[in-house]
Structure formats: C-alpha cells, structure tokens
C-alpha positions in Angstrom: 189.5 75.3 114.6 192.2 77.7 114.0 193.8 80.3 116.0 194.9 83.6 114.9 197.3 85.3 117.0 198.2 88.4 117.6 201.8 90.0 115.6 203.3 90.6 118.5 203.1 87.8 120.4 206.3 86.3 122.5 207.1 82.3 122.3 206.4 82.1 126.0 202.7 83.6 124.7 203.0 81.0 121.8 203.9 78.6 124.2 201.3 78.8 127.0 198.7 78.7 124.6 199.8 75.3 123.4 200.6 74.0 126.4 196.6 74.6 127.5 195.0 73.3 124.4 197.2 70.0 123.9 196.7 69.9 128.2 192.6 69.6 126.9 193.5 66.3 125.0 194.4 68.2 121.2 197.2 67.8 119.5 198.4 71.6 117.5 200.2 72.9 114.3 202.1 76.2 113.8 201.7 77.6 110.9 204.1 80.7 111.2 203.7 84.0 108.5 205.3 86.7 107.6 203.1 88.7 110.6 200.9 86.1 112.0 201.0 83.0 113.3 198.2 80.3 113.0 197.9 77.7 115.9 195.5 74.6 114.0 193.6 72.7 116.7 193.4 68.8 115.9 191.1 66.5 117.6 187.7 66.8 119.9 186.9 70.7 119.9 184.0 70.4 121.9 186.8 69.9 125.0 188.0 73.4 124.0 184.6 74.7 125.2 185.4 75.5 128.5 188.3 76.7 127.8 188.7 80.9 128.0 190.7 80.6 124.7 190.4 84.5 124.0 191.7 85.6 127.3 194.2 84.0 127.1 197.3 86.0 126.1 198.3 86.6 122.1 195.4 85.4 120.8 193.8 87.7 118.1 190.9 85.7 117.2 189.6 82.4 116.8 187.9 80.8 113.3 185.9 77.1 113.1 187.0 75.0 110.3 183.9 73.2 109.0 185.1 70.9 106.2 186.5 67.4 107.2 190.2 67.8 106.0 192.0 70.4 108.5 195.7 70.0 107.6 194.9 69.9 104.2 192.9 72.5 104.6 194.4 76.0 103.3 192.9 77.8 105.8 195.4 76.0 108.2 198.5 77.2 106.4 199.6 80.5 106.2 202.1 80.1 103.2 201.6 77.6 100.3 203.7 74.1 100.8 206.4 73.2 98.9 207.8 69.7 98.5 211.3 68.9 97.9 212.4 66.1 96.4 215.5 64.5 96.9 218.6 67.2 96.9 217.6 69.5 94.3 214.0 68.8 92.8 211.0 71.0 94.4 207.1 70.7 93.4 205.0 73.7 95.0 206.9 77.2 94.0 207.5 79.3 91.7 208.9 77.4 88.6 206.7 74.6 86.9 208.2 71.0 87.7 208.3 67.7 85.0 208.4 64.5 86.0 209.2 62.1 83.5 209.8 59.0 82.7 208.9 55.0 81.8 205.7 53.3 82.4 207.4 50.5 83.7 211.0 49.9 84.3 212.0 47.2 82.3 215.6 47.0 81.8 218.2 49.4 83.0 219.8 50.0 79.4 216.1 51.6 78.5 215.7 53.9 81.8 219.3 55.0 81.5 218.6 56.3 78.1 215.2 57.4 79.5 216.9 59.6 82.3 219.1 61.1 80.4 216.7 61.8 77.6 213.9 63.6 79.7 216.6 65.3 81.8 217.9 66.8 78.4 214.5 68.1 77.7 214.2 70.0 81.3 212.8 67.4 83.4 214.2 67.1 87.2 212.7 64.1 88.3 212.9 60.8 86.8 209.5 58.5 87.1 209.4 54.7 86.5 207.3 51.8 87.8 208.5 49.3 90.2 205.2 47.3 91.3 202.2 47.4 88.8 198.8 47.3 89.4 197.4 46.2 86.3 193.7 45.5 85.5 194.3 42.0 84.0 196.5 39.6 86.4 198.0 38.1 82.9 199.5 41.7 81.8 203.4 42.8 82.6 203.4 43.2 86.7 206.4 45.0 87.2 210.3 44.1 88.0 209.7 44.5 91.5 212.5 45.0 93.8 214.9 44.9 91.1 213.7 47.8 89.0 213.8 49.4 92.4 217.4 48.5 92.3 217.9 50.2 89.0 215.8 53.1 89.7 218.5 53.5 92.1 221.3 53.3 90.1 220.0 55.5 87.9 219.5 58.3 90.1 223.3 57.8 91.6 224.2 58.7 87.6 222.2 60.9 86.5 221.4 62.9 90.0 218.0 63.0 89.1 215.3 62.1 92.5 213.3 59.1 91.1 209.6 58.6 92.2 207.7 54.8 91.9 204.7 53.6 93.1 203.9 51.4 96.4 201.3 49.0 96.7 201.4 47.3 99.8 202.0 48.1 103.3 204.5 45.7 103.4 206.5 47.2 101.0 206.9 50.9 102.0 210.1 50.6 103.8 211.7 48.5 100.6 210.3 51.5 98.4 210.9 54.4 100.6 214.8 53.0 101.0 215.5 53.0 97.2 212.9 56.0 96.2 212.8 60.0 96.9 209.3 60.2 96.6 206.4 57.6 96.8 203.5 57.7 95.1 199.9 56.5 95.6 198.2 55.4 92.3 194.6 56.4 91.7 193.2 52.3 92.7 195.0 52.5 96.1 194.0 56.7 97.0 191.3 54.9 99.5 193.5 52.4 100.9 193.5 53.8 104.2 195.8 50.9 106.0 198.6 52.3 103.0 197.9 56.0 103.7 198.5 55.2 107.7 201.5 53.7 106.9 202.7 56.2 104.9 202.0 59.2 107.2 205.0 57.2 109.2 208.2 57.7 106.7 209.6 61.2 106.4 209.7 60.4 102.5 207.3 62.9 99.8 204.5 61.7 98.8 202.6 61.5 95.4 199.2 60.8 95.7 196.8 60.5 92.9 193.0 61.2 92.6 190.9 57.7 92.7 189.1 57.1 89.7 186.0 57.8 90.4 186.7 60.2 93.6 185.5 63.4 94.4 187.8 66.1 95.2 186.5 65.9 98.8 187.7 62.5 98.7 191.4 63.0 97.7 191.9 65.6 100.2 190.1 63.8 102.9 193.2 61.0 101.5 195.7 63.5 102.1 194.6 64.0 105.5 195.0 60.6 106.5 198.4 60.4 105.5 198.9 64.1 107.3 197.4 63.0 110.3 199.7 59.9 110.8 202.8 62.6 110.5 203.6 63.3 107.1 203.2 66.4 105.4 204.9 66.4 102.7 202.6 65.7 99.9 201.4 66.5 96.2 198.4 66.0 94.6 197.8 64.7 91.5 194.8 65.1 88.7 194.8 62.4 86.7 191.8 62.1 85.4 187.9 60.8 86.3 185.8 58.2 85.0 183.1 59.2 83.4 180.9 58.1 80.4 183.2 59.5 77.8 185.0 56.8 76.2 186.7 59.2 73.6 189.3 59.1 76.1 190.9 56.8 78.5 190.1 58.8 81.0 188.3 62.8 81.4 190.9 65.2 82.7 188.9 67.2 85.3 191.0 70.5 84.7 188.6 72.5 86.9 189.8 70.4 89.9 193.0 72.4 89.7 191.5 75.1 90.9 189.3 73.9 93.4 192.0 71.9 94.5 194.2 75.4 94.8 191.4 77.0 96.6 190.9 74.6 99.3 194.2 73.3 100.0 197.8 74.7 100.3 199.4 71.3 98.9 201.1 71.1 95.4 198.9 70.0 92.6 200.4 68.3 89.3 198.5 66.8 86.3 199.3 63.7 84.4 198.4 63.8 81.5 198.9 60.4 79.9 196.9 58.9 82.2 194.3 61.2 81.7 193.9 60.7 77.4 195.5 57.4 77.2 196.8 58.8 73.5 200.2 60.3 73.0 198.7 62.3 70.8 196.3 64.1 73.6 199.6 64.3 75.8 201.0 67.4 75.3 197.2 69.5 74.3 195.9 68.1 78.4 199.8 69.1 79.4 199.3 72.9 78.4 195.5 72.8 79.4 197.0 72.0 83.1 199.5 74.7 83.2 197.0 77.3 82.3 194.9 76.6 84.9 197.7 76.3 87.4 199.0 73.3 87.5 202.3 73.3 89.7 203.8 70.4 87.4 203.1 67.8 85.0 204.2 64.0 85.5 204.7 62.6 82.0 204.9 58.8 80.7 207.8 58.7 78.2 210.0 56.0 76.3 212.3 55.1 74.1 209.9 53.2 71.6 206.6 53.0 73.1 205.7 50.3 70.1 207.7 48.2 72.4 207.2 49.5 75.9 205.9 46.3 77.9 202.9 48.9 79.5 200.9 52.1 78.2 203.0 52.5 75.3 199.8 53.9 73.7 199.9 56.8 76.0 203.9 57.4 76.0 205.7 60.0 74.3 209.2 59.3 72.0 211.9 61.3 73.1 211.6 63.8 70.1 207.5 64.4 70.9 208.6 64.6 74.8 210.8 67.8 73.6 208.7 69.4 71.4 206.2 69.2 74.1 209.3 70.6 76.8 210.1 73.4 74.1 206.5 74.9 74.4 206.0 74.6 77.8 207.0 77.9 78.4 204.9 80.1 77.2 202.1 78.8 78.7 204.2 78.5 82.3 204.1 82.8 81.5 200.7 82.7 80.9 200.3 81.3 83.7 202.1 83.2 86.1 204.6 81.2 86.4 208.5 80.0 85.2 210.1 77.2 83.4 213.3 77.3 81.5 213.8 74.4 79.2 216.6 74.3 76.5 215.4 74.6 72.8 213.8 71.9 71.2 217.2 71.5 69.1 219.3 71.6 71.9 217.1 68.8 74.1 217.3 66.3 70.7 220.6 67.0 70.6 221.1 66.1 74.3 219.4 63.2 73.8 221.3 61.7 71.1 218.5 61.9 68.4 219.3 65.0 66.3 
C-alpha cells in the first residue's frame, strides 16, 4: 500500500510514521513531490491491520496497490525516474538518449572507430558486447574479460559511459568494475539468481524484455532487482516472439505505452534486435520515439559484412547518421528534444565524408 501524506507535514511527522510501520515488520520508500510525499509500504500488509494508520499524525490518506510489482509500480513514485549513466549520460528526462554501438567487441581498432563514429552522430553512450549468449555454442562467444578491458579504454578516450551485458552471477562484479551500466539480455530477464545479484551493486541497470514475456513479467523482473536495492534501472522493448517470421523479431510498440502507464522507470527500444534487418532499423527507431520512447539502443559497425555477430541487423556509420539526422523531428513530435549535428557534419566527424 501507499501512503499519502499531508503537505504540511514535519520530518518528526514523516518520521514517526516510519518508525511504526517498519516497527510492524515492513520495510518503506519516500517518494518525495513537489507538495506531497508518498510513504510505499513493502512486505506483509495484513500486519498493518491493526495498526491506526490514519490517526496517526500527517497522514492524508491511504491507497492499496493491487498489482504484484510495487516499486516499479508508478503509483509509488511521485516524479518519473531518471537514470544517469556514468558522469554525463542520463536516460529518463527530457531529451531522447542513443546508445550505440558494436554487436560484439572484437578488436579495439574497430570500437575506437565505433565510439568516435556514433558519438559524432549524437550518441552519448557507447554499447558493445563483452560475454555472448548466442543460440549455437559453435558461433563467436564474445572476448570476455578482455573486450571488457577495451570497453574500458575506450570510454577513458572518448568519455563516453559504455554499457555490456552480464551473464553470470559470477561475473557482475568483473562487469560492474569495468562498465557504467549493465544490462540484462532478453534470455536471462527471468534469471532471478542474476536479478538478486544485481539489486546488490549501485551500478544502472539495462534490462531487456524476455522473448516471449508479458509486460507483467518484465516489470515483475524489475522488481526483483528493486527489491534487492537497486533502483536504478531502464527498460527495454526489444521485441516479442510471435508467429511472424517477416521479421527477426515483432516490435511490440504498444508496450511503450503500457510500460509508461504503469511504471515510472525509463523505457528505450532496440531496434535492431527487434527487425533483425538494417534496413527496418531506422523505420522501428522513429516508430519508438513517436510513441514515447525515452531512447533508442542501436547496433552499429564499421562494416557489418564483416562484423563477427548480427552484422545483418547493424547499421554503417553513414546509415547510423542519416538515421541520427532525422531523429529530431520525430523527438518534437513527440514531445520531446534531441539535438544531433547535421547529417554532413556527423560524416564528416566520422571520417567518411
């Protein structure tokens, strides 16, 4: 449940009224507005029961919260959350944010010339796999702890926050060391021993919709990781499995929405993922900003002939601008801002015009 108090109550108010619902066995959140603050109940309500919850001083009112996820929930937050991202990257406000980057990380010639390309184009965080989860054991698994090296390196350049993906427990403190932001690919979104252990490092988290989950489900994912401490964490659409096989996958654009509606977390889109076709890239891209998207996360490469994973789904440098260059208008369309530089000015940035 949630409890609404009253604008003009004092901390020593505030305070009392934790002090007797986490004395009942609860643990609470403040969620603090502009002229109320929210006190979220976690844990066995029915010990609240006996408790005289609105006689007790500075409480307004008092609202049940019915769907499984509570911090997730955006009934529990006053204000929408924002994510930062290493020193200067933020997913969540005002301004539309890119993430771009490699597939894999294969050399640190080819993500040098990746960072600097995307960044040219308007993109503030720099994306590139570490560990691989591939469908067939025989395809390209990933440099490991070295690409987390030169992710690393990279950033310390270029200044741009890098995300990668974890896959094991074991692993989160060698990723969450090297990495700004950690993400959760769609095969591991239900690997609850991972989410635990990730609700334990103060890093941001990614986390992407399972492949076959409902929206329930990912937000019921988020909670796990919320509920084991960490809060700082963006959704992303990535696309469903369904019987379509026009596509790699079917971009669910009306889980934005939803996903908006029922929870004050950031929501991004990837869209390479989601067609598994550069070509469907940039069309899903401005589809997701339309229907409020906070960002986009974006496979790009130098030659994605030759990229050792989903080079069929990558975008060239020069198709990654053009996309950046039209961003825009949709971002005012939607409500919202993105300043990129020119299409002429990002190729020229990135050495190809």
């Amino acid at each position: 449940m949630i409890i609404i108090t009253r604008p003009d109550i004092t901390d020593a108010q505030l305070d009392h009224l934790r002090e007797r619902i986490e004395a009942a066995g609860l643990h609470t959140h403040l969620s603090r507005g502009e002229h109320r603050t929210i006190v979220g109940c976690i844990g066995d309500e029915a010990r609240l029961e006996e408790l005289p919850l609105r006689s007790i001083p500075g409480v307004e009112s008092i609202l049940p919260i019915l769907k499984p996820y509570k911090l997730a929930s955006r009934e529990f937050v006053v204000n929408r959350t924002v994510v930062r991202v290493g020193e200067h990257a933020s997913i969540g406000g005002h301004d539309l944010t890119i993430i771009a980057g490699p597939c894999s990380v294969e050399n640190r010639a080819m993500l040098m010339e990746t960072a600097v390309a995307v960044r040219s184009s308007g993109a503030t965080i720099l994306r590139g796999g570490a560990f691989k989860p591939r469908s067939s054991p025989y395809s390209f698994q990933g440099l490991g702890r070295e690409a987390l090296e030169l992710l690393a390196a990279v950033r310390a350049e270029t200044r741009l926050p890098v995300v990668t993906e974890v896959l094991d427990t074991r692993d989160v403190d060698l990723v969450a060391e090297h990495a700004d932001m950690l993400q959760v690919g769609a095969r591991n979104m239900q690997n609850y021993a991972l989410l635990a252990e990730l609700g334990r490092v103060q890093r941001p988290i990614l986390l992407k919709r399972g492949l076959s989950a409902t929206i329930s489900e990912l937000l019921m994912a988020a909670e796990y990781i919320m509920a084991n401490g960490n809060h700082q964490i963006v959704l992303c659409e990535r696309g469903i499995r369904t019987f379509e096989r026009a596509t790699r996958n079917t971009l669910d654009v009306s889980a934005i929405p939803v996903l908006k509606r029922e929870s004050h977390l950031p929501v991004i889109v990837d869209p390479s993922h989601a067609g598994g076709d550069a070509k469907l890239v940039a069309p899903l891209a401005y589809a997701a900003i339309a229907a409020g998207a906070d960002g986009l996360i974006v496979e790009v490469h130098p030659n994605p002939e030759d990229a050792l994973s989903d080079g069929d789904q990558s975008l060239d440098f020069k198709a990654f601008a053009s996309m950046m260059s039209r961003i825009p208008a949709f971002a005012i369309a939607a409500e919202r801002s993105f300043q990129a530089p020119s299409w002429r000015e990002a190729l020229v940035g990135a050495g190809i015009a």
